[in-house]
C-alpha positions as CSV (number, residue, x, y, z in Angstrom):
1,X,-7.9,123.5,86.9
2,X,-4.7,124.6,85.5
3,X,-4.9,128.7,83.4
4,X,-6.3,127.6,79.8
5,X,-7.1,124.0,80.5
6,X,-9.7,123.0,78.7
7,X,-12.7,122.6,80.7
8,X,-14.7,120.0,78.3
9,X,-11.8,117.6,79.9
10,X,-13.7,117.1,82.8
11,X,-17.5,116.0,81.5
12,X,-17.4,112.5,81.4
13,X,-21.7,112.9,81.1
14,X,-21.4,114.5,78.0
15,X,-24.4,112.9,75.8
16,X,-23.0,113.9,72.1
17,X,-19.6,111.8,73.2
18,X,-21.8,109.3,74.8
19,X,-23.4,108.7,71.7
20,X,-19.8,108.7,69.4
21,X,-19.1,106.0,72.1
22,X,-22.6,104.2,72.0
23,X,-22.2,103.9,68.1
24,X,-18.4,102.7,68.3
25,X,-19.3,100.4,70.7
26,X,-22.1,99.0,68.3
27,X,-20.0,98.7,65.5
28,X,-17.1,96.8,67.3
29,X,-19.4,94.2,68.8
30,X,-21.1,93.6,65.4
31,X,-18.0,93.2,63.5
32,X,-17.6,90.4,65.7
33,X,-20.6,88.3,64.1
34,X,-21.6,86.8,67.4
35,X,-22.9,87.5,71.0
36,X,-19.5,88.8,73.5
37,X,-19.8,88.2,76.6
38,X,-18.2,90.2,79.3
39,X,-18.2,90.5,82.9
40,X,-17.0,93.3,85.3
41,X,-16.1,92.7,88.8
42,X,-17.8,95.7,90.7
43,X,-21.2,96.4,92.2
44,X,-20.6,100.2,91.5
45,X,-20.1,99.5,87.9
46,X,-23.5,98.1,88.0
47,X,-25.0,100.8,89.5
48,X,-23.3,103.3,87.0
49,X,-24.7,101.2,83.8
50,X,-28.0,101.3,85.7
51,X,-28.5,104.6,86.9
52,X,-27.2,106.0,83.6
53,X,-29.4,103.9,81.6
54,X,-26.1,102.7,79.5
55,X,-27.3,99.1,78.5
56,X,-29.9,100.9,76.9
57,X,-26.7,101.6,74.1
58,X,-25.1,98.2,74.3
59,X,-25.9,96.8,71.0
60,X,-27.6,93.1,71.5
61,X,-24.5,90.8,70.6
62,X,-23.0,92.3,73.6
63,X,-23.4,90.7,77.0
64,X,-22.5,92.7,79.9
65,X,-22.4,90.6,82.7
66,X,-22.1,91.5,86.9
67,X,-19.7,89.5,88.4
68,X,-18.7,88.9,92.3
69,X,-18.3,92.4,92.3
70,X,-20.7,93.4,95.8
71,X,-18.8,92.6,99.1
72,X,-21.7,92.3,101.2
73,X,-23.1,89.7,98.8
74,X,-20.3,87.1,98.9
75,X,-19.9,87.7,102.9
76,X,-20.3,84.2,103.3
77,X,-23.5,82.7,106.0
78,X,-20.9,81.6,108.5
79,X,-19.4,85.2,108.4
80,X,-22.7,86.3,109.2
81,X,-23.7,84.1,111.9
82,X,-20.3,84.9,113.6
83,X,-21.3,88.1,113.9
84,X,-25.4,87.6,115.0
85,X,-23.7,84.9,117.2
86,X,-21.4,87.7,119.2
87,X,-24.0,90.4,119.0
88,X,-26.2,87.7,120.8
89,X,-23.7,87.0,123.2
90,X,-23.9,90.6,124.6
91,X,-20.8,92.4,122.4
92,X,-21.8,95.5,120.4
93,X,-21.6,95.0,117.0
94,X,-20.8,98.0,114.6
95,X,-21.0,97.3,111.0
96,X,-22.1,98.9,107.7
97,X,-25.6,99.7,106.9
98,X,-26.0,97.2,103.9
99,X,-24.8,94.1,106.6
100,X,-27.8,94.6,108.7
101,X,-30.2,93.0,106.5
102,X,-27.7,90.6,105.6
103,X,-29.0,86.7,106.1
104,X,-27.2,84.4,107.9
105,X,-28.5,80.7,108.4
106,X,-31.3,81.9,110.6
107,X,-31.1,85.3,111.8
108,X,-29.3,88.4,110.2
109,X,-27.7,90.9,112.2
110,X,-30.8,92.8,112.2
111,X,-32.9,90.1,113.4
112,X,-30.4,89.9,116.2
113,X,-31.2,93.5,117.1
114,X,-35.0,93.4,116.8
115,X,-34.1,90.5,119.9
116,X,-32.2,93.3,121.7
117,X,-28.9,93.0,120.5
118,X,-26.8,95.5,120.5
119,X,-26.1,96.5,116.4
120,X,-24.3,100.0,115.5
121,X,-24.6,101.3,112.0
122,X,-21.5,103.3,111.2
123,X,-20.3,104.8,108.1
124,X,-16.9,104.1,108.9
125,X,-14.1,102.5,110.5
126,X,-13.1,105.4,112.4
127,X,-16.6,105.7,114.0
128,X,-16.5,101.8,115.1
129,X,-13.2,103.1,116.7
130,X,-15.2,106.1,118.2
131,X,-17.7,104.1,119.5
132,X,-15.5,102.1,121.3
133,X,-14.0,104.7,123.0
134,X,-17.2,106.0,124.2
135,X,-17.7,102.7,126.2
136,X,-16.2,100.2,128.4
137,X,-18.0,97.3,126.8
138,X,-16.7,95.4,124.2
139,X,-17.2,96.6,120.4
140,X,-16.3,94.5,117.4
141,X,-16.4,96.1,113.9
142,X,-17.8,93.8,111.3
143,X,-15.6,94.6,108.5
144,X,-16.6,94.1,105.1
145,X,-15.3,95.2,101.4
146,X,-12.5,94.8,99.4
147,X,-9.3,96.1,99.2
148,X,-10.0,99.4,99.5
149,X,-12.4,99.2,102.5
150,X,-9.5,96.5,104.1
151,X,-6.9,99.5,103.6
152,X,-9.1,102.1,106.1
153,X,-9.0,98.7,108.1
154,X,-5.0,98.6,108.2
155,X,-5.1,102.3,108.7
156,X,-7.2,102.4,111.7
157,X,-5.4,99.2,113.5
158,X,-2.3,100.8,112.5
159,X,-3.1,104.2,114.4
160,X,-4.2,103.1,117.8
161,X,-7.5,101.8,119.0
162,X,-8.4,100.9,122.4
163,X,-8.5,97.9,124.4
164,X,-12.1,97.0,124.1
165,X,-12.2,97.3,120.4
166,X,-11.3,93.8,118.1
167,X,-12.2,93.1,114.7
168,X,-14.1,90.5,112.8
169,X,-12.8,90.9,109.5
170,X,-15.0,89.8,106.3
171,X,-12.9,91.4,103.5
172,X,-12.3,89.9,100.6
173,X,-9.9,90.5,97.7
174,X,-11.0,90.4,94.0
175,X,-7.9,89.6,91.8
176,X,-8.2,85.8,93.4
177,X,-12.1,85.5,92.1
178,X,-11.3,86.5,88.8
179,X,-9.3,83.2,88.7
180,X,-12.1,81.3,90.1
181,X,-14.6,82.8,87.1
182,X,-12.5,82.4,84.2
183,X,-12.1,78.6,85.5
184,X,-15.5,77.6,86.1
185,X,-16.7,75.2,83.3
186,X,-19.0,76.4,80.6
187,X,-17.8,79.9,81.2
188,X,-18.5,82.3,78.1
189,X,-16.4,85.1,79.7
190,X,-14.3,86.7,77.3
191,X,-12.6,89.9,79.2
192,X,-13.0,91.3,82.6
193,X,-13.9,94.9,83.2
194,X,-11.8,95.7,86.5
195,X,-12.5,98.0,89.3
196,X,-11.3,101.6,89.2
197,X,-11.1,102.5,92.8
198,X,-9.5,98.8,93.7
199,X,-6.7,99.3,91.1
200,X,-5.9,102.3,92.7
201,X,-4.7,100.4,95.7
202,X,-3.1,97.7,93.9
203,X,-2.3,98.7,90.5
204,X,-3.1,97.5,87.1
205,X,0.0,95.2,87.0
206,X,-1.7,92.9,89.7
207,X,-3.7,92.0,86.5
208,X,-0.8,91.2,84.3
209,X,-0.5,87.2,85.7
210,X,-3.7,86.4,85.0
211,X,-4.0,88.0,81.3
212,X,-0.7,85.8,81.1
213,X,-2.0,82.5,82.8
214,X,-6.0,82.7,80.5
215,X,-5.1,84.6,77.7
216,X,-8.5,86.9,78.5
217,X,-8.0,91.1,77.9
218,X,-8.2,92.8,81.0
219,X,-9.6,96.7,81.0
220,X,-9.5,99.0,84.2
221,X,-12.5,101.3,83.8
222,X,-13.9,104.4,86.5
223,X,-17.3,104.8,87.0
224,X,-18.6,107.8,85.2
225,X,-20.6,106.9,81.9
226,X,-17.9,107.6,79.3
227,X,-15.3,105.7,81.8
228,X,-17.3,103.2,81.5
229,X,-18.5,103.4,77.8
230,X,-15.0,104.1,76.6
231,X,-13.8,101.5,78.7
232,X,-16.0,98.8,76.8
233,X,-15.5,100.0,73.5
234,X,-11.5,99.3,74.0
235,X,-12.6,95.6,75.7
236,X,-14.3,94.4,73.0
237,X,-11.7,95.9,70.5
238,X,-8.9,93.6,72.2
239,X,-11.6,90.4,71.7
240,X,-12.0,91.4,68.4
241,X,-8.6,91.3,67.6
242,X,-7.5,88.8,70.0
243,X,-5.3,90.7,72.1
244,X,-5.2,89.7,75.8
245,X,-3.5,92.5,77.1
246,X,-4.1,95.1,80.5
247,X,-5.0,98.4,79.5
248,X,-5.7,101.2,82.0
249,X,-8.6,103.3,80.7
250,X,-8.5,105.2,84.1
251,X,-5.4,106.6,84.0
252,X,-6.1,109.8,86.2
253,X,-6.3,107.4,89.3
254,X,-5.1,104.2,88.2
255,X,-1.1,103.6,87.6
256,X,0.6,100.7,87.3
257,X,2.1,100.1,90.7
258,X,-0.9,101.9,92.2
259,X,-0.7,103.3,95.9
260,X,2.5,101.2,97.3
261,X,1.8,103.4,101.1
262,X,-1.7,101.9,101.2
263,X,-0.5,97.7,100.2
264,X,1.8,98.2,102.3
265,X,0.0,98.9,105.4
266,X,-3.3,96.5,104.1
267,X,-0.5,93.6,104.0
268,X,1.3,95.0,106.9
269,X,-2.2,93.8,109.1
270,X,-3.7,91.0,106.6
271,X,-3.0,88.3,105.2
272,X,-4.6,86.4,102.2
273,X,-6.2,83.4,102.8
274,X,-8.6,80.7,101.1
275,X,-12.0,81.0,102.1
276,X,-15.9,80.4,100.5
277,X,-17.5,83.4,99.5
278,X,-21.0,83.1,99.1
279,X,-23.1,81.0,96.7
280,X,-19.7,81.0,94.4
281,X,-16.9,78.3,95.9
282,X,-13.8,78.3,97.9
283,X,-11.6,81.2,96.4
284,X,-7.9,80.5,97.5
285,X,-5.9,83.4,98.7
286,X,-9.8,85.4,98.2
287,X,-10.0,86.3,102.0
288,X,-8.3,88.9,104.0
289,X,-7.7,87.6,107.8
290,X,-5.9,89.8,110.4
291,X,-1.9,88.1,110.7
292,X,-0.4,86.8,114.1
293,X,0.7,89.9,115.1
294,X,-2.5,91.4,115.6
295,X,-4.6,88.6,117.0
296,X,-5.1,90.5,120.5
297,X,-7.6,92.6,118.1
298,X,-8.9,89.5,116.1
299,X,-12.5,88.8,117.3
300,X,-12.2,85.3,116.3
301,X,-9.5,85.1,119.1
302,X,-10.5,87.1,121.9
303,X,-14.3,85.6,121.9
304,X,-15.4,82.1,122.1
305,X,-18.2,82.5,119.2
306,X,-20.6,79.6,119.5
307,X,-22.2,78.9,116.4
308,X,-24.0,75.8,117.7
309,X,-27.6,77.3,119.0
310,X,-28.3,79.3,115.1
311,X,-27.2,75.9,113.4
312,X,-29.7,73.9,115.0
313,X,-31.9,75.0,112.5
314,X,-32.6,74.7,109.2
315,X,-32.8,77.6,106.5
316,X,-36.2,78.5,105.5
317,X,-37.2,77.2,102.3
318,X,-37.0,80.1,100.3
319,X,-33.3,80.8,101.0
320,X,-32.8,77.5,99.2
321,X,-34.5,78.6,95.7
322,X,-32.3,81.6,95.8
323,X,-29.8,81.7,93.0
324,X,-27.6,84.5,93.8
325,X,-24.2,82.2,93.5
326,X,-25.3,81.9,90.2
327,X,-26.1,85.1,90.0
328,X,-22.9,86.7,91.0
329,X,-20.9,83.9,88.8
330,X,-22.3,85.3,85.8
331,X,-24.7,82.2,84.8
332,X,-27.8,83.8,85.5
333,X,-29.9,87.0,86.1
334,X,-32.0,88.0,88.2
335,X,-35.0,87.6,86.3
336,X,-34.1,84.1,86.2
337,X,-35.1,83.5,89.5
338,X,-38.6,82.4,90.7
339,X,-38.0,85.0,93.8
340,X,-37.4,88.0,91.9
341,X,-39.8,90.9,93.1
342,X,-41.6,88.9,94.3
343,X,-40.8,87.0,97.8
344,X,-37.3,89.0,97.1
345,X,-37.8,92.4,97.5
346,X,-35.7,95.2,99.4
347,X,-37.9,95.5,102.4
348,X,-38.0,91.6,102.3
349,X,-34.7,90.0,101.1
350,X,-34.3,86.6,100.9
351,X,-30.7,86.7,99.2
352,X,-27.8,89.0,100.1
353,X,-28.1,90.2,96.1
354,X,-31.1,91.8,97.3
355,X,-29.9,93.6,100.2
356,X,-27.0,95.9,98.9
357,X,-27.3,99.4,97.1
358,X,-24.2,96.8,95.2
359,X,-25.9,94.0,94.6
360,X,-27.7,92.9,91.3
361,X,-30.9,92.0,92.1
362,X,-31.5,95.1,94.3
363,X,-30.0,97.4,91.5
364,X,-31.8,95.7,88.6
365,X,-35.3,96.2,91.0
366,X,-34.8,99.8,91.4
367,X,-33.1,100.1,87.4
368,X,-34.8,97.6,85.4
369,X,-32.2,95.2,84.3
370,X,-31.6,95.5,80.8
371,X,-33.9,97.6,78.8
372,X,-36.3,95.5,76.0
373,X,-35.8,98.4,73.1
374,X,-37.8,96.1,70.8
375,X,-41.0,98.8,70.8
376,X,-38.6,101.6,71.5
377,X,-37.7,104.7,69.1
378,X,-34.5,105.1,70.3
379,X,-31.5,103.3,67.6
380,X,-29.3,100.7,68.5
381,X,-26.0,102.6,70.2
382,X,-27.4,105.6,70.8
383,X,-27.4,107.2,74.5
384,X,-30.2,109.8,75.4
385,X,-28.8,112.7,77.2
């Protein structure tokens, strides 16, 4: 920190500015007469609002809703069975921790390894890249996440990686969805809360178009309680006064034509394409396969992947009363749905919503969901420390 800075600058947990924040945030919902409704786009948001027990300030007229924010949870079934499908066909499989548990139509990835598959848990696309080096056998990395997870992608691909190593790629790319949600009929979504570490790769221009094309406010927030409480008090501000405008609330990450080294080499080795995610619906231009040029490291090019022997069968029952599409589209919560904590628990997940430290149904279980301050002591738009 620069001589004489000062160092309050940098305590974005302070509780007495929580509060000021809390109470501002109280007063411009309630000005507004009616229940807002708005959604951010990011599992760690979720997990933020969660773990720092912030809902527990929202005044009631507001409606803070998760969108298709978690990647693991919109990695479509087909995605999935590509993978358990390979992984049964005798290739390693490296992947993230939170894919594992993942289900596909039948089996997840993990039920592909309790059958003697070969499934790596790595932390990284560098140790997928590791891993194949250590080996002459073939090792796919099951890549998953958005843009900024897709960028290591690029990088890694970009670097050098040896003969044996390919990639099945499962990223996704969030400006496209935001479309998709601000579409859907019946939709009470009146401004987005956009993802800090995303808009660091792409900017917050990227956003510009679609404030433009629905006429809905568009906030970049970071992930730190007064990011995040700050960044709602300015949202519901621009409802309030019917402003649909982009305004960067993260500005010591965040700029407006964000990291141009990083799109370039994410586009340099993806291109956008249309694809389901989900439980949501097709998103055009919402997936992120690997171009032409790289298709001698495209999994779905070097391997015949025969999907035929899982879809012989039908899902189990209780994978068709799960309602994590709706879920993730901001129609319902998760204690709308029958399965809740109870068939649908962390050890036992019957939706993907379930399996991620990301997802909404896993968060509210460990969190709570929204607090029920009817019986409490603690006054509307204040935050404990």
């Amino acid at each position: 920190m620069p001589e004489g800075a000062d160092s309050r600058q940098l305590k974005f947990r302070d509780p007495a500015r929580a509060r000021d924040l809390g109470r501002a945030l109280t007063a411009a919902a309630e000005a507004m007469g009616r229940t807002v409704s708005l959604m951010h786009v990011c599992g760690s948001h979720e997990q933020a609002i969660a773990r720092y027990g912030l809902r527990a300030s929202f005044p009631r007229s507001l409606d803070v809703i998760m969108g298709p924010g978690c990647p693991v949870c919109i990695t479509d079934t087909p995605e999935v069975d590509e993978g358990v499908a390979l992984a049964r066909q005798g290739v390693t499989i490296a992947t993230y921790g939170d894919m594992v548990k993942v289900p596909g139509t039948v089996l997840s990835l993990g039920d592909a390894q309790a059958e003697g598959a070969k499934v790596e848990v790595v932390y990284s696309v560098t140790q997928a890249v590791e891993l194949a080096r250590a080996t002459r056998e073939p090792v796919v990395f099951f890549a998953t996440g958005f843009e900024t997870t897709a960028v290591a992608t690029a990088a890694a691909l970009l670097g050098g990686v040896p003969d044996n190593f390919s990639v099945l790629s499962a990223h996704k790319y969030i400006p496209p969805v935001m479309e998709i949600v601000a579409e859907m009929p019946g939709s009470k979504v009146e401004g987005f809360l956009a993802a800090g570490h995303a808009a660091t790769i792409t900017g917050w221009g990227v956003f510009e178009a679609f404030v433009e094309r629905h006429k809905l406010p568009v906030v970049v927030a970071g992930f730190e309680p007064l990011d995040i409480l700050a960044a709602l008090v300015k949202l519901v501000e621009l409802v309030r006064d019917r402003k649909p405008e982009v305004v960067n609330m993260f500005p010591r990450c965040v700029t407006r034509e964000g990291n141009r080294n990083a799109q370039e080499q994410l586009f340099k080795v993806f291109r956008p394409a249309g694809g389901r995610w989900r439980g949501i619906a097709h998103v055009p231009n919402g997936n992120l396969r690997l171009r032409d040029e790289w298709a001698h490291v495209d999994a779905r090019r070097r391997f015949d992947i025969d999907l035929r022997p899982l879809w012989k069968f039908a899902p189990p029952a209780l994978v068709q009363d799960c309602i994590c599409g709706d879920i993730m589209a901001g129609i319902a919560n998760p204690k709308q749905c029958k399965l809740f904590g109870k068939e649908c628990v962390p050890d036992t997940p019957v939706g993907a919503c379930m399996v991620s430290s990301e997802g909404t149904c896993k968060i509210w279980h460990l969190y709570g969901g929204v607090p029920d301050l009817s019986s409490s002591d603690a006054p509307q738009g204040e935050v404990r420390p």
